[in-house]
Backbone of each chain as ProteinMPNN parsed JSONL, in Angstrom:
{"seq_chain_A": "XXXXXXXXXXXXXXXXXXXXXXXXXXXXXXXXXXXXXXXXXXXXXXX", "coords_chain_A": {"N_chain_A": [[-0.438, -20.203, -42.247], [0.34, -23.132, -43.803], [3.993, -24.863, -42.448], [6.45, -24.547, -44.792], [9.376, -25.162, -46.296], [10.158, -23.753, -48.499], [8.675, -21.742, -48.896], [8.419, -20.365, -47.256], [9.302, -17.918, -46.578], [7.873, -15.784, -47.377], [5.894, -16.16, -45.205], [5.121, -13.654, -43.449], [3.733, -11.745, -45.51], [1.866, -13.467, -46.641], [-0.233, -13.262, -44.848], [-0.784, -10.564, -44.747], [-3.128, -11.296, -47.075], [-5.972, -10.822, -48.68], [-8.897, -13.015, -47.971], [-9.377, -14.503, -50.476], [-7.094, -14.5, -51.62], [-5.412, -15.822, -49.682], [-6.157, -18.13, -49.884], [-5.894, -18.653, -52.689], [-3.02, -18.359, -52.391], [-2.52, -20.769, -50.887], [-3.521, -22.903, -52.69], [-1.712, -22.862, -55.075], [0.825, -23.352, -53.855], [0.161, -25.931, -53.597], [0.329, -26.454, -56.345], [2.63, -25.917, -57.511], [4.012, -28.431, -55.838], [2.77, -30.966, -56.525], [3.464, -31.166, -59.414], [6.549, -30.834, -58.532], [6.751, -33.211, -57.035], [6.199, -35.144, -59.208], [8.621, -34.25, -60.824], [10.744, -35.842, -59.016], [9.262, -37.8, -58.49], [10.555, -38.945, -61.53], [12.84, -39.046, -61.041], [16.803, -39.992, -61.499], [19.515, -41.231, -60.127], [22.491, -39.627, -60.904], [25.598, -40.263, -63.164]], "CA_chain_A": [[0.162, -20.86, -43.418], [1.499, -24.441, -43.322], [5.284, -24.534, -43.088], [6.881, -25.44, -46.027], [10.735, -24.547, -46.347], [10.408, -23.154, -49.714], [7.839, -20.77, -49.153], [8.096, -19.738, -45.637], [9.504, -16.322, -47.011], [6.301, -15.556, -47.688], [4.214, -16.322, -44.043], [4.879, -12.108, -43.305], [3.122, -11.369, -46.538], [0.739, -14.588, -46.85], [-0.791, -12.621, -43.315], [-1.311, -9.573, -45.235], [-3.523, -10.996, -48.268], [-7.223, -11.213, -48.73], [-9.28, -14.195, -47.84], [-9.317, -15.083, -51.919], [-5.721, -14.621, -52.179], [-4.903, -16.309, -49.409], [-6.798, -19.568, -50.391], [-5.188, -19.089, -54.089], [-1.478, -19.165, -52.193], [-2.382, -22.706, -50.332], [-3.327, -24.154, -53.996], [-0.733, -22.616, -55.86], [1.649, -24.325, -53.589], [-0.15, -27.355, -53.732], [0.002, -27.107, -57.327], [4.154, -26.365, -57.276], [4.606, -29.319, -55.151], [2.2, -31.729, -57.747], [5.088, -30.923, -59.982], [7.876, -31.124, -57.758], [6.897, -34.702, -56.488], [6.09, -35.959, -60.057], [10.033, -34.878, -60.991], [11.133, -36.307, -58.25], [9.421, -39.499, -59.013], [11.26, -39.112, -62.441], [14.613, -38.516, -61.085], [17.246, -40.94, -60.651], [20.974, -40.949, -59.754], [23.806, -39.1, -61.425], [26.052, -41.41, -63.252]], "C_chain_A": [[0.953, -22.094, -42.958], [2.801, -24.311, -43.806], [5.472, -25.036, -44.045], [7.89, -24.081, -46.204], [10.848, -23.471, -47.398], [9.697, -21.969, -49.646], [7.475, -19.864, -47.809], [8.577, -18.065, -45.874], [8.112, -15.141, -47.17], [5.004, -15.222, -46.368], [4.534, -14.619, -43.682], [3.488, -11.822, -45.016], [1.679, -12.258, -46.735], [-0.552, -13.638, -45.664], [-1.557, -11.624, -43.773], [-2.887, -9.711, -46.834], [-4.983, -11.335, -47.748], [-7.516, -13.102, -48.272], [-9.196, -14.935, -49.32], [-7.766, -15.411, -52.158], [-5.181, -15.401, -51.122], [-5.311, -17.972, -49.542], [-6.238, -20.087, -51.642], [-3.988, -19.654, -53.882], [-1.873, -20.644, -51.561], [-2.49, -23.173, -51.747], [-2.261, -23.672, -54.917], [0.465, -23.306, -55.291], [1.654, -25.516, -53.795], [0.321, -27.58, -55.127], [1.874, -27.425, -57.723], [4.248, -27.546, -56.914], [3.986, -30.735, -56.3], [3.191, -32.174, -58.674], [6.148, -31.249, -59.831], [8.052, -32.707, -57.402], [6.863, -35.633, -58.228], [7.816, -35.883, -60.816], [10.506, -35.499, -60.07], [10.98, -37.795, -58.468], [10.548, -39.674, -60.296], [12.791, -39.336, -62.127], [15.397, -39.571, -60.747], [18.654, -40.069, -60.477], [21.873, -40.559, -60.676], [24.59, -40.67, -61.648], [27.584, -41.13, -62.159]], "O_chain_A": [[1.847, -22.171, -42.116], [3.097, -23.904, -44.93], [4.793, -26.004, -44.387], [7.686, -22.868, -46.25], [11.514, -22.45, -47.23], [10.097, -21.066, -50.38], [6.607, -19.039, -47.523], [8.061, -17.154, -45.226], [7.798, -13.962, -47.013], [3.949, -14.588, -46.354], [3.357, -14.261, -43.691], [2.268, -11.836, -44.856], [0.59, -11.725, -46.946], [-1.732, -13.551, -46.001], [-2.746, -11.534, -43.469], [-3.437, -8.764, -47.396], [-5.218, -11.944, -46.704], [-6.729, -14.048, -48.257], [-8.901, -16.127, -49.235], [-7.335, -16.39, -52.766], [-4.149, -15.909, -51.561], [-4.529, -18.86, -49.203], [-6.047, -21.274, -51.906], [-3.549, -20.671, -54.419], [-1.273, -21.62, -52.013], [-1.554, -23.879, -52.121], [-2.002, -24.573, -55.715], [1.195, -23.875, -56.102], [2.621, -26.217, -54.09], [0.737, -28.713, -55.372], [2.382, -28.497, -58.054], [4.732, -28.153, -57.869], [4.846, -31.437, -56.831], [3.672, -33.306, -58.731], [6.827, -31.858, -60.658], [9.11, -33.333, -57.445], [7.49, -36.685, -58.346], [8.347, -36.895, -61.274], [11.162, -36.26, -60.781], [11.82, -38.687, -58.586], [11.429, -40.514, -60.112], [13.678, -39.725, -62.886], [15.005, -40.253, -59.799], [18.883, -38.866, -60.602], [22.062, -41.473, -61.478], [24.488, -41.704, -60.988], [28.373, -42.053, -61.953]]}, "seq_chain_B": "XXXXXXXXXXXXXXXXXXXXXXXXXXXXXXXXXXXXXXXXXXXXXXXXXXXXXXXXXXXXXXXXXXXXXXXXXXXXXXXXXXXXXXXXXXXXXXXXXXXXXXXXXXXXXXXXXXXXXXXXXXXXXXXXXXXXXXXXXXXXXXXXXXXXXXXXXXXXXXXXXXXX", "coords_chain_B": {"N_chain_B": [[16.488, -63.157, -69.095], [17.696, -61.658, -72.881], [19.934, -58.965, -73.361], [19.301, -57.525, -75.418], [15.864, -58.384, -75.904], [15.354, -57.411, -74.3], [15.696, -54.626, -74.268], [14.074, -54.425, -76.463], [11.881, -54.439, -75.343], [11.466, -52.389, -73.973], [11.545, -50.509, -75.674], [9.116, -50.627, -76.448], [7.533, -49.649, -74.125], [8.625, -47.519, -74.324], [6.911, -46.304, -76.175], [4.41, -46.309, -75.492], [4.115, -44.643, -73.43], [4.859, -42.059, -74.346], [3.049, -41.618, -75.839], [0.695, -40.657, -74.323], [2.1, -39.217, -72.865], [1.342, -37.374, -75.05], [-0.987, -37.323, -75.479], [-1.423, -35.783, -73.412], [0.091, -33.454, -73.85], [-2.15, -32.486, -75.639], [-4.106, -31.892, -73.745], [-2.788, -29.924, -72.217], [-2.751, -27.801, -74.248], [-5.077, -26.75, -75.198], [-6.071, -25.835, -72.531], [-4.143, -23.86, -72.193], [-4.541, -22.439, -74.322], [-7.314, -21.572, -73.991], [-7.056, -19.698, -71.036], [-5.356, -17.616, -72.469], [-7.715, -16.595, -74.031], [-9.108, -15.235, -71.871], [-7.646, -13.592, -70.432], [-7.157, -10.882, -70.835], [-9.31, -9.546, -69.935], [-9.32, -10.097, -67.225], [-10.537, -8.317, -64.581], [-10.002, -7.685, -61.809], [-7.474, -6.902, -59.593], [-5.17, -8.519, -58.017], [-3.605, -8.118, -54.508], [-0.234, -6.59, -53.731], [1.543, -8.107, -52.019], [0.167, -10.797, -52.525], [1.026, -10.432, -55.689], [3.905, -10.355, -55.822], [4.137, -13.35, -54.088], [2.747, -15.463, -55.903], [4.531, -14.98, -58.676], [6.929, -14.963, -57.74], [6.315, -18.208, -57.054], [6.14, -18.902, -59.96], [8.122, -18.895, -61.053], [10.141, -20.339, -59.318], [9.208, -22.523, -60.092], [9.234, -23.087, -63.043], [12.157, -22.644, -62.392], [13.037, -24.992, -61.226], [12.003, -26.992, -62.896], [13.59, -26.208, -65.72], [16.025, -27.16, -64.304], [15.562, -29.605, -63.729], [15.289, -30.661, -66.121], [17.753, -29.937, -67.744], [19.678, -31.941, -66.471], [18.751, -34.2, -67.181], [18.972, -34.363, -69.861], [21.879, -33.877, -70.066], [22.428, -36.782, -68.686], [21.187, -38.442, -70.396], [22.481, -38.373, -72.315], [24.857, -38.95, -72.08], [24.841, -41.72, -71.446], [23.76, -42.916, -73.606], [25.762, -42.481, -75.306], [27.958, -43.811, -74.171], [26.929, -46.529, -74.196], [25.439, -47.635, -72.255], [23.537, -49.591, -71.534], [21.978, -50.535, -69.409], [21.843, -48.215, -67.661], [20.382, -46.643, -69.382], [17.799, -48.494, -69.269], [17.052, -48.097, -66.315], [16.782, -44.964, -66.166], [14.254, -45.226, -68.308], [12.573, -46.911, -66.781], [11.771, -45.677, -64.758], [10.224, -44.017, -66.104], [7.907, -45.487, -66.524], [5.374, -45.97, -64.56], [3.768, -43.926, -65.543], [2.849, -45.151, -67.943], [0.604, -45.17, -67.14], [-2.325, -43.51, -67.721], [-3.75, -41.886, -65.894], [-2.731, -40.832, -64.057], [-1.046, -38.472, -65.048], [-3.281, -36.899, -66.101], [-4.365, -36.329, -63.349], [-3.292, -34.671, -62.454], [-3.118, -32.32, -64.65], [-6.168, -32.166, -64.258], [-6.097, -31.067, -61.847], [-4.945, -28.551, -61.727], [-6.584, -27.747, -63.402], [-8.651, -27.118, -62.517], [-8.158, -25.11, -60.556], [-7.526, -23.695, -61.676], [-10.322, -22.119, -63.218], [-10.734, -21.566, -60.52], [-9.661, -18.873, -60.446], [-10.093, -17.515, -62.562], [-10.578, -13.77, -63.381], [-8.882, -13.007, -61.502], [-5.874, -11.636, -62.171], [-3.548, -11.649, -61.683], [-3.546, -14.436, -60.348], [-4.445, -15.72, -62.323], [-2.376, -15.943, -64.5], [-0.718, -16.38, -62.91], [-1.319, -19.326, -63.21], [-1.401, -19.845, -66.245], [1.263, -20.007, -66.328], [2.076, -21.838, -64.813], [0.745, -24.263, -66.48], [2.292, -23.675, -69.216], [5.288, -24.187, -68.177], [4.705, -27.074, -67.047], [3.864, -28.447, -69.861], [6.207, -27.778, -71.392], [8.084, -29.207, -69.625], [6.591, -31.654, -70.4], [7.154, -31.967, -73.198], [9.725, -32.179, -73.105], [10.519, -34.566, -71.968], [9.085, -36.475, -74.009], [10.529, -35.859, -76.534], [13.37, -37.095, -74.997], [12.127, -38.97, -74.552], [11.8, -39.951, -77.902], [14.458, -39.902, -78.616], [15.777, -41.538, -77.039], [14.441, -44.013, -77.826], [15.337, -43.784, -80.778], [18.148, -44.816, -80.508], [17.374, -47.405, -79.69], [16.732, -48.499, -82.214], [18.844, -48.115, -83.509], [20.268, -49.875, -81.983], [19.381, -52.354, -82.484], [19.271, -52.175, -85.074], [22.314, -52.578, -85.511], [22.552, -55.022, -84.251], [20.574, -57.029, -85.153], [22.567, -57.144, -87.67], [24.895, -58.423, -87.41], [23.791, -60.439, -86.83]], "CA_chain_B": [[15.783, -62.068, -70.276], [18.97, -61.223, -73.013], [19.739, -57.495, -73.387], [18.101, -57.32, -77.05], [14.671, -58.89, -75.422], [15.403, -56.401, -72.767], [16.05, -53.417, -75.18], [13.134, -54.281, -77.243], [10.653, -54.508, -74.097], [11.718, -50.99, -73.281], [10.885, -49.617, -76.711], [7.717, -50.658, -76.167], [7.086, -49.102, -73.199], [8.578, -45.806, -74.105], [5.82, -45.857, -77.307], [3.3, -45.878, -75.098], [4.532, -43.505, -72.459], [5.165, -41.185, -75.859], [0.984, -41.337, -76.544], [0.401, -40.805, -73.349], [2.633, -37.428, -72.994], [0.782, -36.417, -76.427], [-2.387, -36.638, -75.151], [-1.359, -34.502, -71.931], [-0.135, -32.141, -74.646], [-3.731, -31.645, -76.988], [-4.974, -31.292, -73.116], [-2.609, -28.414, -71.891], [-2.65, -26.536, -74.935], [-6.489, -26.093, -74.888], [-6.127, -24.678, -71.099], [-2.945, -22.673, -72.481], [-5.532, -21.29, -75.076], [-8.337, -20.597, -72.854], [-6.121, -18.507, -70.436], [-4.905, -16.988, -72.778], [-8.38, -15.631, -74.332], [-9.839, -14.641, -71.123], [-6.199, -13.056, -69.443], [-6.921, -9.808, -70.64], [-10.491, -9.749, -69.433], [-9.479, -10.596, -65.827], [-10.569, -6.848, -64.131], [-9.615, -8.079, -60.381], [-5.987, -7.171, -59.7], [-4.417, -8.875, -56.915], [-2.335, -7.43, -53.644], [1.505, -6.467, -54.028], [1.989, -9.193, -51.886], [0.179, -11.716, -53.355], [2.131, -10.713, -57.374], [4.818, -11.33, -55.389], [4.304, -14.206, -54.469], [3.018, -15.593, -57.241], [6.033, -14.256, -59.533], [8.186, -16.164, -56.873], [6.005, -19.221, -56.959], [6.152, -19.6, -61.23], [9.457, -18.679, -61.181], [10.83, -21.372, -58.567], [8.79, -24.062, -60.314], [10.527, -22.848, -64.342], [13.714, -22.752, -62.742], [12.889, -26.233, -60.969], [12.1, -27.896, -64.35], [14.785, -26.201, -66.3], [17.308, -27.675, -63.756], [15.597, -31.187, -64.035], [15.184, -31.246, -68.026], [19.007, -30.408, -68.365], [20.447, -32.989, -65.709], [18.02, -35.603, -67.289], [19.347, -34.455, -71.401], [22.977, -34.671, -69.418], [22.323, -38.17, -67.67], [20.272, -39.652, -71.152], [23.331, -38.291, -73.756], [25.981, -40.194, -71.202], [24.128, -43.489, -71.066], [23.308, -42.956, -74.748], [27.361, -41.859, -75.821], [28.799, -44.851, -73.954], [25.964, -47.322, -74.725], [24.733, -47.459, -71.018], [22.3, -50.235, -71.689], [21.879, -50.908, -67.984], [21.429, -46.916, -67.164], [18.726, -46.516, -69.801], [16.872, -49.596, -68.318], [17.096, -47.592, -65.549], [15.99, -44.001, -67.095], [12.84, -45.968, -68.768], [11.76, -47.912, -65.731], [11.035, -44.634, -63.688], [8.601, -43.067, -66.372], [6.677, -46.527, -66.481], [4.139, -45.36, -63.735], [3.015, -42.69, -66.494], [1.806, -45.421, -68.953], [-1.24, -45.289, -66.885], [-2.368, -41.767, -68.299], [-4.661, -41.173, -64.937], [-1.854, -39.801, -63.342], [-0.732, -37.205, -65.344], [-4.656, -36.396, -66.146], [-4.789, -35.71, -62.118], [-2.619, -33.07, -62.589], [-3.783, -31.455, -65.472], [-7.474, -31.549, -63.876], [-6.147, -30.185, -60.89], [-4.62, -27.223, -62.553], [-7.669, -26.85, -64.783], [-10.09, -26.517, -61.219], [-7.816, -23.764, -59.082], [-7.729, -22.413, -62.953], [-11.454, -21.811, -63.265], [-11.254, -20.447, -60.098], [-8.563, -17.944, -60.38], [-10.701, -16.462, -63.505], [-11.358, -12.866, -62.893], [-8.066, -12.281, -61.129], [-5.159, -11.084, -63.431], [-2.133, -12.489, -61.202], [-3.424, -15.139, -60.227], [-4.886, -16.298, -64.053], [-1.003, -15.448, -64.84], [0.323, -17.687, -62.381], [-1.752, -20.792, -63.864], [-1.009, -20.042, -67.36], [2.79, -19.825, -65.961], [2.151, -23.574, -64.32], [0.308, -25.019, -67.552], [3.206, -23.564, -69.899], [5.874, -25.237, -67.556], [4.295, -28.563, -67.6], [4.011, -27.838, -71.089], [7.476, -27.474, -71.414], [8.403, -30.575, -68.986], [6.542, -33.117, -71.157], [7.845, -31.909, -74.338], [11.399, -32.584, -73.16], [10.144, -36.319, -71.56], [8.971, -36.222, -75.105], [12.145, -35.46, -76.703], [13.943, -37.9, -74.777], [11.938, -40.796, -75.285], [12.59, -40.1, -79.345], [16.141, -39.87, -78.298], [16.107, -43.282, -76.4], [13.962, -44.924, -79.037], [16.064, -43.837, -81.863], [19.322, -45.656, -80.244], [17.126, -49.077, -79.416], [16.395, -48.569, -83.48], [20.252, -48.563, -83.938], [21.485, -51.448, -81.5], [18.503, -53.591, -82.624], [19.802, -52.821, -86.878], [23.485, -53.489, -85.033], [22.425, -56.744, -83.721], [20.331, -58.052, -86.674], [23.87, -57.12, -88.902], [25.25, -59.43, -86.249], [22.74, -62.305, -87.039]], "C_chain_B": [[17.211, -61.554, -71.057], [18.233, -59.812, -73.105], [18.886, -56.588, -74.431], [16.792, -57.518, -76.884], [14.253, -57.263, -74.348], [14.913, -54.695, -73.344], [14.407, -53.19, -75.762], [11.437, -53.908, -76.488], [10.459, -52.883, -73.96], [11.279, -49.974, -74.081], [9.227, -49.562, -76.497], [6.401, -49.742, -75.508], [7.301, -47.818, -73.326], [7.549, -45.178, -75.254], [4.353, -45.601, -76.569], [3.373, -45.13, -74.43], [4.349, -42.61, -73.396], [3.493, -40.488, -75.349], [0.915, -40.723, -75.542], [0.47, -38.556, -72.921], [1.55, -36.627, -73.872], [-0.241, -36.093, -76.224], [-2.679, -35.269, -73.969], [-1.231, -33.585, -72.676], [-1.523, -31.199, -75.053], [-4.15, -30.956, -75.161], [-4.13, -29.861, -72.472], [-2.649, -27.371, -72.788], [-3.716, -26.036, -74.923], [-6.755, -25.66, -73.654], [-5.335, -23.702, -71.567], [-4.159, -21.5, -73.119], [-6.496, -20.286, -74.463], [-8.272, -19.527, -72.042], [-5.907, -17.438, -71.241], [-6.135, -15.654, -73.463], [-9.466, -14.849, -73.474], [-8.663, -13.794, -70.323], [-6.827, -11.601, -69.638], [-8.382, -8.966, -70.358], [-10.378, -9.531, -67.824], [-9.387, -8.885, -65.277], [-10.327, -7.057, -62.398], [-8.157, -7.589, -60.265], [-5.529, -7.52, -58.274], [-3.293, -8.009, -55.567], [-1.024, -7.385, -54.307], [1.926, -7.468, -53.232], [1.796, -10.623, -52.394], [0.95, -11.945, -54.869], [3.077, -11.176, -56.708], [5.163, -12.817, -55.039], [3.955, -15.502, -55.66], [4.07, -15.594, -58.701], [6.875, -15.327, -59.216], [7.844, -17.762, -57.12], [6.038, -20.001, -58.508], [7.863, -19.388, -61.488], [10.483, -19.868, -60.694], [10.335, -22.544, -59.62], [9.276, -24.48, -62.021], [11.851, -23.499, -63.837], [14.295, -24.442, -62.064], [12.701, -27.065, -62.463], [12.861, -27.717, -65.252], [16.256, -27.097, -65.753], [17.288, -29.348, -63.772], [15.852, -31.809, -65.542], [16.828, -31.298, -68.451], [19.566, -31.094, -68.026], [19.772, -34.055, -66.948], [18.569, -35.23, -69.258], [20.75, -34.857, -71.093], [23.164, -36.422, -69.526], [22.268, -39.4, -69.297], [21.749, -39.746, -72.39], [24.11, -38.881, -72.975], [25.897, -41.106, -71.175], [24.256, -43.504, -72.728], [24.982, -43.287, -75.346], [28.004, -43.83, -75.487], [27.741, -46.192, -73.535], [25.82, -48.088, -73.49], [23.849, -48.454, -71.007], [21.625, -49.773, -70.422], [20.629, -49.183, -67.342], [20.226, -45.877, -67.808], [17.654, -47.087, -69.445], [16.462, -48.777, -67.177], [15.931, -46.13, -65.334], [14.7, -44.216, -67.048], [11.863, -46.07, -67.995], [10.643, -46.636, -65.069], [10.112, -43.553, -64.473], [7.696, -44.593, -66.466], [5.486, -45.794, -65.656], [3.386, -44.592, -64.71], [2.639, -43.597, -67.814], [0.828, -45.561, -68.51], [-1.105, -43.396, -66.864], [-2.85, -40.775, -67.052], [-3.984, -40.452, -64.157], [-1.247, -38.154, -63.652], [-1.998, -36.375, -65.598], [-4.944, -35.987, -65.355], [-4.339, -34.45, -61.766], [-3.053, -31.881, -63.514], [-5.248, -30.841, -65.038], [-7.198, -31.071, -62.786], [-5.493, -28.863, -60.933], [-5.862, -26.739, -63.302], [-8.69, -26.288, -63.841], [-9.435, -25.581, -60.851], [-7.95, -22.695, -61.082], [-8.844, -21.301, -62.785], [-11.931, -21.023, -61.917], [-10.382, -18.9, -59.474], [-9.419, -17.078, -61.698], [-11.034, -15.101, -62.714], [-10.168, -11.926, -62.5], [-6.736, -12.586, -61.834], [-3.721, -12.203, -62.754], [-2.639, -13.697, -61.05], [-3.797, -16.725, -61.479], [-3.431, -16.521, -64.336], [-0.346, -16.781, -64.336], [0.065, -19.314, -63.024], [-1.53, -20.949, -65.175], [0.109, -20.306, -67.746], [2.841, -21.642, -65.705], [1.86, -24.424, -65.658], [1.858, -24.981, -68.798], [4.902, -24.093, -69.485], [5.96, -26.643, -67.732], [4.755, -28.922, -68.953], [5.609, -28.312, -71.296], [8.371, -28.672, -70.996], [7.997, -31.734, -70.295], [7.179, -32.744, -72.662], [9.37, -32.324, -74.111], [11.257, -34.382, -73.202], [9.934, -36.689, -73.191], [9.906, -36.61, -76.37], [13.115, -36.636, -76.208], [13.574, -39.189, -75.548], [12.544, -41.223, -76.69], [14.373, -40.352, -79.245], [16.628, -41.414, -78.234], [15.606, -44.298, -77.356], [14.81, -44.74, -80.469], [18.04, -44.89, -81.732], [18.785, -46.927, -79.873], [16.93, -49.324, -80.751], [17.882, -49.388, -83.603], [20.731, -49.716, -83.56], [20.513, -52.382, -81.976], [19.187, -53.862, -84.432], [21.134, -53.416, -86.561], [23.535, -54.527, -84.341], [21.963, -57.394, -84.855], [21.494, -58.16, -87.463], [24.307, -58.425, -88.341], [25.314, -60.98, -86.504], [23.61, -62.806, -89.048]], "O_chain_B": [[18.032, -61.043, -70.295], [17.061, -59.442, -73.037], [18.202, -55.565, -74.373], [16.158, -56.854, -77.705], [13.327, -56.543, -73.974], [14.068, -53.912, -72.911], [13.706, -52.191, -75.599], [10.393, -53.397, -76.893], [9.369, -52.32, -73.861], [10.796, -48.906, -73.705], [8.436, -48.622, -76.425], [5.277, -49.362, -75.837], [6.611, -46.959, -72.776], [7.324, -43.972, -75.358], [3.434, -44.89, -76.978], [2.399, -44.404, -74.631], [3.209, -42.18, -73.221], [3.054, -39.468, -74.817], [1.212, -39.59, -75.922], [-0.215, -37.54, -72.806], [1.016, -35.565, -73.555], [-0.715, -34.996, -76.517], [-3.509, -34.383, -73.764], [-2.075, -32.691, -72.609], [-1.851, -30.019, -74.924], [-4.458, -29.767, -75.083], [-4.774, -28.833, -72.265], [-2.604, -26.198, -72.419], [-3.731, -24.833, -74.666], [-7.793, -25.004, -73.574], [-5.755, -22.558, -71.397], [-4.531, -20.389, -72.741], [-6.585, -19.061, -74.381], [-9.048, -18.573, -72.091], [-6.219, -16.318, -70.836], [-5.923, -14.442, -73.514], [-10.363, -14.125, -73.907], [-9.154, -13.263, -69.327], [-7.056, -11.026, -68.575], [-8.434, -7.761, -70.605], [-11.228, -8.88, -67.215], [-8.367, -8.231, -65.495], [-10.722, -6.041, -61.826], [-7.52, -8.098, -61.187], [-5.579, -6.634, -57.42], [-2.291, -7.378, -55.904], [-0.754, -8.053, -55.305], [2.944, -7.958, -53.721], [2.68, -11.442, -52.643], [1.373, -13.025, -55.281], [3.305, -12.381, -56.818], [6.131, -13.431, -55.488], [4.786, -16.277, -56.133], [4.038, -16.452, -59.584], [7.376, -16.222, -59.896], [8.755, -18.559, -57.344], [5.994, -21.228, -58.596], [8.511, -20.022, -62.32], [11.404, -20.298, -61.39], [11.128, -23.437, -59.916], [9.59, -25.616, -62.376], [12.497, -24.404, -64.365], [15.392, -24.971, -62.241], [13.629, -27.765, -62.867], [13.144, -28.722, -65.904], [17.188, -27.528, -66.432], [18.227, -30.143, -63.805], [16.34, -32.858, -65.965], [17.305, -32.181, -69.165], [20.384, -31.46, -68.87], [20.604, -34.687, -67.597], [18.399, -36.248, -69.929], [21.14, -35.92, -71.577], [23.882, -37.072, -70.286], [22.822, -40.486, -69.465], [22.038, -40.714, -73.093], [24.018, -40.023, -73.425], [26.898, -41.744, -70.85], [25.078, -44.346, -73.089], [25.242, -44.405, -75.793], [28.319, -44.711, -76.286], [27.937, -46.755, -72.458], [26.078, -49.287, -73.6], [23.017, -48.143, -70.155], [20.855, -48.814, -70.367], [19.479, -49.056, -66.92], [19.542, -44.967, -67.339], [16.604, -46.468, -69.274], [15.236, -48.777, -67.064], [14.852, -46.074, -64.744], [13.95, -43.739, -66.197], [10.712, -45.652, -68.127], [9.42, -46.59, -64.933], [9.483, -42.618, -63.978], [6.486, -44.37, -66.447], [4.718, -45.047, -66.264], [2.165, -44.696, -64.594], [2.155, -42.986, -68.767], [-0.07, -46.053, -69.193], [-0.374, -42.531, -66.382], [-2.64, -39.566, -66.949], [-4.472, -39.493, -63.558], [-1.076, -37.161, -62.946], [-1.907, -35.172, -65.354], [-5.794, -35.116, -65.54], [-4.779, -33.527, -61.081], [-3.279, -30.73, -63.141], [-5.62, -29.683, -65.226], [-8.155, -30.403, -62.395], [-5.633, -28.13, -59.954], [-6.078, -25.597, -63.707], [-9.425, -25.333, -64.091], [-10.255, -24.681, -60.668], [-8.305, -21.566, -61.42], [-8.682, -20.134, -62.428], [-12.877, -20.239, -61.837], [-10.511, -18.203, -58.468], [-9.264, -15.857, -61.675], [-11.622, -15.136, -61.633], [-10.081, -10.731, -62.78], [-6.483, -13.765, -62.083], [-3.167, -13.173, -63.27], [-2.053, -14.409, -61.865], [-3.573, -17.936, -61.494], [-3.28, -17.739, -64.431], [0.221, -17.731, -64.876], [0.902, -20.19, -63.242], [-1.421, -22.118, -65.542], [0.4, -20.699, -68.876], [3.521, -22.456, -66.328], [2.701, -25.273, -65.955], [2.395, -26.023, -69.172], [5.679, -24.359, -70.401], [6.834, -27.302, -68.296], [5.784, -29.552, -69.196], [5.85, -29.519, -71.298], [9.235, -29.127, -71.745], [8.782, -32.428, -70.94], [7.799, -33.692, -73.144], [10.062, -32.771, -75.027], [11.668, -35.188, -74.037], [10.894, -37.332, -73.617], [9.836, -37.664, -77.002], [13.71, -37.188, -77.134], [14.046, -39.946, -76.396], [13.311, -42.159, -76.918], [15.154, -41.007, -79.935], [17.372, -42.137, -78.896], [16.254, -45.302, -77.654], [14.849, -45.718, -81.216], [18.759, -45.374, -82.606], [19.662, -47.767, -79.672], [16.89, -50.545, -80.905], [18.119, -50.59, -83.726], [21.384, -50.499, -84.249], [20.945, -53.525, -81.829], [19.482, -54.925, -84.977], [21.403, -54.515, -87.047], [24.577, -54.933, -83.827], [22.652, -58.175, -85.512], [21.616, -59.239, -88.043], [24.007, -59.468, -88.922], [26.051, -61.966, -86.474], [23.289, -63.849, -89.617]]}, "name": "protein", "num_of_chains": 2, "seq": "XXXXXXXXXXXXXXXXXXXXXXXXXXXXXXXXXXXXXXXXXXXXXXXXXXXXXXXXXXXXXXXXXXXXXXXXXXXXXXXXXXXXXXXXXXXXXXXXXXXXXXXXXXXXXXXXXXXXXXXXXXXXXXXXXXXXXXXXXXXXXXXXXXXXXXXXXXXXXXXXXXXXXXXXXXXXXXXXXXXXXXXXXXXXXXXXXXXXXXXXXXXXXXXXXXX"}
């Protein structure tokens, strides 16, 4: 599993899942992060 | 450029941003639907580790967009309250990128492919109907705002014409 801070809780368990399920967690992260970067673009500074 | 030129530019831009959102809407609700009439169909059930994560993974990305939608209703009623021109300019600028629609369309079709192939299995159908209803949820606020922001460039534009 590639690191990634948020989800590293996970690489014990990620170890344990099927070949299907473990292909679903890489795009399900991908798809979190899709998300995450498009607020991010949105976000600005606190006044 | 005065601030009224400025103001009026901005309306502009948040009318088309608006459409833009609306159309992302018609397209997540017809994935929302779809999910929803094949969910209880899906005869696969996933590991205890995978629900888990899953669970964890729609959960973080809710409580990620709840925490952005209220900073950003915060941020827009502060600028809005003490007539912020500057800090709405601001606001505005950074959904521009999203009047080109292809961006948010890349997202939606890349949610609608791991969709199609998550059919079958129950958690992981779950988790994408969890991501779509999120989104969902996100642009309706963006949504929401814009009306917000466009209803105060209404006002300072009738309190400038009085003006004239």
């Amino acid at each position: 599993m590639k690191k990634n801070n948020e989800f590293t809780n996970f690489s014990y368990e990620f170890n344990n899942m099927s070949e299907f399920e473990k292909k679903s967690a890489k795009n399900i992260i991908k798809s979190y992060k899709i998300l995450d970067n498009f607020m991010n673009h949105l976000d600005f500074k606190d006044n | 450029m005065d601030i009224k030129t400025k103001m009026y530019d901005l309306g502009i831009s948040l009318i088309e941003t608006s459409k833009n959102y609306e159309k992302c809407l018609d397209q997540i609700d017809d994935n929302i639907e779809q999910i929803e009439n094949v969910i209880d169909y899906c005869n696969h059930s996933c590991s205890f580790f995978y629900r888990n994560f899953a669970k964890y993974a729609s959960n973080k990305l809710n409580g990620r967009i709840e925490k952005y939608v209220q900073k950003m209703k915060k941020n827009i009623d502060k600028a809005i309250k003490q007539k912020n021109n500057e800090k709405i300019i601001e606001i505005v600028k950074k959904q521009e990128t999203f009047k080109d629609y292809n961006y948010l369309k890349k997202v939606i079709d890349f949610y609608e492919e791991q969709k199609k192939e998550a059919y079958g299995y129950k958690e992981a159908t779950e988790c994408y109907l969890s991501f779509f209803k999120s989104f969902k949820y996100l642009i309706e606020n963006l949504l929401e705002n814009n009306e917000r922001i466009l209803c105060y460039i209404d006002k300072l534009n009738n309190e400038n014409s009085m003006e004239y």
